[in-house]
C-alpha positions, 0 to 999 in steps of 0.5 A: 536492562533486559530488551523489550522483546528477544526471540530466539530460534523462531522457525514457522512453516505453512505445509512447504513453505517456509517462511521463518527460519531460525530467527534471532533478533533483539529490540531494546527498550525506547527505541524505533526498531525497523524491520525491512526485506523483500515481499515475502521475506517472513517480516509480517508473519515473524511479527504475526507470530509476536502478535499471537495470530500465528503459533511458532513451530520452534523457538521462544519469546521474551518480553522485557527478559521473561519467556512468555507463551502467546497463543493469541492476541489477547495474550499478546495485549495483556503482554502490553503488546499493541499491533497496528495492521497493514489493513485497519481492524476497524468497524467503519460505522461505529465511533471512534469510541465505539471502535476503541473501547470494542473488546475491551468494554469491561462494563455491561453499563455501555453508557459508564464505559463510554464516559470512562473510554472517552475520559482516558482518550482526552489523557492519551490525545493530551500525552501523545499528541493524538488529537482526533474528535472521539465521537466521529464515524471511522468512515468519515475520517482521512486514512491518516486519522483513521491510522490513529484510531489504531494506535490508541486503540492499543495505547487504551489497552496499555500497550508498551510495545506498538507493531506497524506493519506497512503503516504508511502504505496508504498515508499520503507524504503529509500524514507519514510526516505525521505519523511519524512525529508521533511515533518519535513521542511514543519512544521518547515516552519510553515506549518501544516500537517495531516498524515493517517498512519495505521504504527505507528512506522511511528506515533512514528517517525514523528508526534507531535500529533495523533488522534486514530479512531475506528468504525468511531469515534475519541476514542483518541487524545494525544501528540506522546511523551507521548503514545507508539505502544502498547497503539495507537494499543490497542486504534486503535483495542479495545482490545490487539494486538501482535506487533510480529510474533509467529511462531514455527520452520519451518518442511520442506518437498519436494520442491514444486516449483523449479525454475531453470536459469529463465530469464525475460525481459521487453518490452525493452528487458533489462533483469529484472530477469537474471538467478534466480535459487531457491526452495521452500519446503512444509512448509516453508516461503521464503522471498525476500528482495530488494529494489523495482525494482530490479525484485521482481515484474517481477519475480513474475509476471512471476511465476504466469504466467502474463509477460512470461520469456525468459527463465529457468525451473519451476517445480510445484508440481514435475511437470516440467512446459513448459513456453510456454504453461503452464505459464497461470494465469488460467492453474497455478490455476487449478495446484494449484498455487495462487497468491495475486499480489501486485498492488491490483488496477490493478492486484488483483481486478476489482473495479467497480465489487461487492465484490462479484464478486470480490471474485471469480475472476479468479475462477469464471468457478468453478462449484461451482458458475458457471451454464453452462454460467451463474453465480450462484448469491446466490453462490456467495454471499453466498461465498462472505459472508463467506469471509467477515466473516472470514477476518472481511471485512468492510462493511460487504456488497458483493453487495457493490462495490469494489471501495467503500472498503478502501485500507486494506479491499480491500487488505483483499479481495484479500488475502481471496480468493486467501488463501480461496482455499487451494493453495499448493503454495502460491505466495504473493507481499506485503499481509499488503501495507496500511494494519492496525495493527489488520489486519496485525496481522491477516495477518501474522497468516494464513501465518503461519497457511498455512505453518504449513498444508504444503504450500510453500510461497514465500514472496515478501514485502518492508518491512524489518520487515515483510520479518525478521518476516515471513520468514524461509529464505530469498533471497536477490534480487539486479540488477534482480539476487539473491545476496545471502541467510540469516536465518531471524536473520540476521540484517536489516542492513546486508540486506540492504547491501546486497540490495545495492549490498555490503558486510558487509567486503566491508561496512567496507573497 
């Protein structure tokens, strides 16, 4: 039987960088193939190309044994290629309907369209198990159900081979499962499907085959069953990687930030965050684990000065901070506090800037870049360069636009010049979401690195292992309050009781 796709030669070059060399690779009909590598190995831009959004430099395309040309995505659809993008393609204020039939509405009669869009959609929840109410608004729905919008916007279009690149960056543990277990169906269904993770217990867990690529190469190709974390993370790096976090015990100090009966609503006036009362010290990690949107992110916003709280106390630095007039971003930097936001895209950077200029943004009235009104370029650059080198950014390019990095390596932009000015708090919201192994390590180095010189952290992640590994306490969020506080041996089950708003005694009643 001849493969689902087979590509043979694919070079692509962007002016000097290259990010595909001479790839080989094979996916075979009914299965789950994963592709992993390091941010900036060339995975999305391979699968890009796939898609029909890029065009290759050299090489040929094969979809189930003929040569085919994609020049564009409509090609790639009538192919019976679907792609589930890292950030959703979706219009959040239409239906889900509405988003999936846009495009594809092959009527001038929208109302026959609708009726015949929502017809197909009751088939494809039915096979596929992909139930979701076909007229909500996209905005209204959880990240997960929005994801699955994605996947039967292809699936309508008759895709026969899915791509997700990075599908469960944004997915709590709950909704991978999820996804997951959908993605096992689609395969047993006979369908084929390619999956970018930089997460290899994720590989591990879900894919029959996997593709390494390292530096825009294909480096391996080998049945999951037969390969192991070690061994996809050596290949993926070229050298050894620590799969754990080493750190020695915690020495706390003084409190650094103090928050007392904060309080947070949103633009409806529910409260977010009700009453959260905790304290950092000098030279320890607090982690907050819980399931996403039970306030983590507006109590982070609020700390670092973006969404202001109701009320409450914040103490910075011993000092006691007044909510209206000291929460800004730009006052909280000059006290010494950072903050790595967890949505990078709309809060961490601007991507049509250069690297360059994203480097010092928000910082950008130092004096050390500033010159009266205008900007010292060589500074920057200088600046930007220095960071690249240090955090290993790919491409090693501050004039190049930030829009231009993949995912992680933006993520290594933020994180390098938010850490880069020796905050004495460091707020950070998911540091290692679409990060890949060698840079998590890295990662979860310099946060430790900051707290043994005596900074205070305060950890928001998803992810159950990360918040265990980093922190030397961990609070527990549910319903906009904190529900109580663990030691990092505490079982990844027990917190997720907790998150859930249960106790281990009443699990067990």
């Amino acid at each position: 039987m001849a493969p689902a796709i087979e590509l043979i030669g694919i070079s692509k070059s962007f002016g000097p960088v290259r990010a595909n060399r001479d790839i080989n690779m094979r996916v075979e009909k009914g299965t789950i193939h994963g592709i992993v590598g390091e941010n900036g190995a060339g995975k999305s831009t391979l699968m890009s190309i796939l898609y029909g959004f890029y065009q290759a430099d050299e090489g040929e395309i094969r979809v189930n044994g003929a040569s085919l040309t994609i020049p564009d995505s409509n090609a790639a659809i009538a192919a019976g290629i679907g792609m589930v993008h890292q950030h959703f393609m979706l219009v959040e204020n239409f239906t889900v309907i509405e988003n999936v039939m846009l495009g594809a509405e092959q009527s001038g009669l929208l109302s026959s369209g609708i009726r015949r869009v929502r017809a197909e959609l009751l088939r494809l929840e039915r096979e596929h198990g992909l139930a979701i109410d076909p007229d909500a608004v996209v905005e209204t729905l959880p990240v997960g159900l929005q994801q699955r919008v994605e996947i039967l916007k292809a699936l309508y279009r008759g895709a026969e081979i899915l791509i997700l690149d990075e599908p469960t960056g944004v997915l709590t543990p709950a909704e991978a499962d999820q996804l997951f277990s959908v993605l096992r169906h689609l395969r047993d269904e006979g369908k084929t499907v390619i999956l970018i993770t930089h997460k290899l217990r994720e590989i591990l867990a879900v894919t029959d085959n996997v593709s390494v690529m390292r530096r825009g190469e294909i480096v391996a190709t080998v049945k999951t069953k037969e390969t192991s974390a070690p061994e996809l993370a050596e290949l993926m790096v070229g050298r050894r990687v620590l799969l754990r976090v080493e750190k020695g015990a915690a020495v706390p100090r003084e409190p650094l930030l103090e928050v007392t009966d904060l309080t947070v609503r949103d633009g409806r006036g529910v409260a977010m965050v009700e009453n959260v009362s905790f304290q950092i010290r000098a030279g320890e990690i607090v982690g907050i684990a819980g399931v996403a949107g039970n306030g983590q992110s507006e109590l982070l916003e609020a700390l670092s000065g973006i969404h202001a709280a109701e009320r409450g106390t914040v103490r910075l630095c011993g000092e006691t901070l007044d909510l209206k007039r000291d929460m800004d971003p730009a006052m909280l930097r000059t006290r010494g506090m950072a903050h790595v936001p967890e949505d990078r895209h709309h809060m961490g950077l601007v991507l049509p800037f250069t690297e360059a200029e994203n480097a010092i943004l928000g910082y950008h009235r130092d004096p050390a870049y500033a010159k009266g009104p205008f900007l010292d370029v060589a500074a920057m650059r200088a600046e930007a360069q220095a960071k690249i080198a240090a955090y290993d950014i790919r491409p090693p390019s501050p004039d190049l636009r930030t829009a231009n990095f993949s995912g992680g390596n933006q993520q290594k932009v933020v994180l390098a010049r938010e850490m880069e000015r020796d905050p004495a708090v460091l707020l950070i919201g998911q540091p290692t979401r679409g990060v890949d192994v060698g840079a998590i390590e890295f990662i979860h180095k310099r946060i430790i690195e900051m707290r043994d010189a005596g900074k205070a952290v305060l950890l928001v992640s998803v992810e159950l292992d990360e918040i265990r590994a980093l922190s030397d306490r961990i609070l527990v969020m549910c319903a906009g309050r904190i529900v109580g506080e663990r030691g990092p041996e505490t079982s990844e089950g027990e917190l997720g009781l907790m998150m859930a708003g249960e106790t281990v005694a009443e699990a067990a009643q």
